[in-house]
N, C-alpha and C positions, 0 to 999 in steps of 0.2 A: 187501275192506274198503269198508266205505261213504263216501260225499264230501259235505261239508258242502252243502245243497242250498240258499243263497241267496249273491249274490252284496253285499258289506257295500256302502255309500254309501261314498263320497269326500268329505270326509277322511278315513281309518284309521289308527288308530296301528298302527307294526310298529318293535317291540324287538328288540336281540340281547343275552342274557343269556350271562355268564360264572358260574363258580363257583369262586373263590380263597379256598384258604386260607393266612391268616396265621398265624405264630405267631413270639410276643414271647419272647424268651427273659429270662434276669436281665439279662446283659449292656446290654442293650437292643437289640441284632441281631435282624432282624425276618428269617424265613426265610416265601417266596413260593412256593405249588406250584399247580400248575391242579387242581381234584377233576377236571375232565370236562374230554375229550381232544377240545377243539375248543365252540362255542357254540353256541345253543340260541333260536331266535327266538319272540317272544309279537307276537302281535295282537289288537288292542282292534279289535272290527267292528260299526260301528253300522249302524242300520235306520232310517231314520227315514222320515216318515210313507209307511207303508206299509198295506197293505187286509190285511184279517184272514185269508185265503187264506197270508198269507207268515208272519205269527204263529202260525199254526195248523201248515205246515209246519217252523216252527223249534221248535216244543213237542214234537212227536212226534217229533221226530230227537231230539230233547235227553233227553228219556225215552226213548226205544230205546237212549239211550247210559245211560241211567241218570245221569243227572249228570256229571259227570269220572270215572267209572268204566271208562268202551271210550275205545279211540283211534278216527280215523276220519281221510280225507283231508281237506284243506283248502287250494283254489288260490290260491294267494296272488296277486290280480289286478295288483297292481302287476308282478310279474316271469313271471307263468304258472308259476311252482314250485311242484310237491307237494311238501306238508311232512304229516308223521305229527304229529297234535294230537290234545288233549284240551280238555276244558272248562277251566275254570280253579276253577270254584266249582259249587258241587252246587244255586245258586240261578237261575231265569230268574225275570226280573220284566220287564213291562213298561206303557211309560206308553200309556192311552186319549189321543188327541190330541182324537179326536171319540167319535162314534159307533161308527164304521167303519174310521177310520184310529187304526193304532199305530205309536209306535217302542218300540225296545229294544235294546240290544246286549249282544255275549258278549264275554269276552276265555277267548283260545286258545293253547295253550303246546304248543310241540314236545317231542316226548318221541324219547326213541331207543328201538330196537326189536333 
């Protein structure tokens, strides 16, 4: 499996997502269950200004994934843990700062396998 090939700036966000569902009954007794057996981390990973060389290598990985279509590794630098990600949106955009320098960033969601 392929590994995300840039390492994000500091500060990065890094979420842990649950999935609970509720349901209201007439009574009003609300019953609580987990959908997914354990939680699911997301990272927001910015770039910022960076030389077209690092833009150019997050374009072609992102198109080789097809957008959020392939999974792929992702190190999470804060802890050095592989996590199984995807894109999060089938969009990359990024800002010209200059000429030469860009930022941009992805947000990355674990997926189970």
């Amino acid at each position: 499996m392929a590994t995300f090939p840039l390492t994000p700036d500091f500060v990065f966000k890094q979420g842990t997502k649950f999935n609970t569902v509720v349901s209201e009954f007439e009574s009003g007794v609300e019953q609580r269950r987990a959908k997914w057996s354990g939680d699911l981390k997301e990272f927001d990973c910015m770039f910022n200004n960076r030389i077209k060389s690092d833009f150019t290598t997050l374009q072609s990985f992102f198109e080789a994934r097809e957008g959020k279509l392939d999974t792929f590794d992702f190190v999470n630098p804060e802890d050095l843990v592989t996590y199984t990600v995807r894109f999060d949106d089938d969009t990359l955009s990024i800002t010209h700062q200059t000429a030469l320098i860009y930022s941009f960033k992805v947000k990355l969601k674990e997926v189970r396998q």
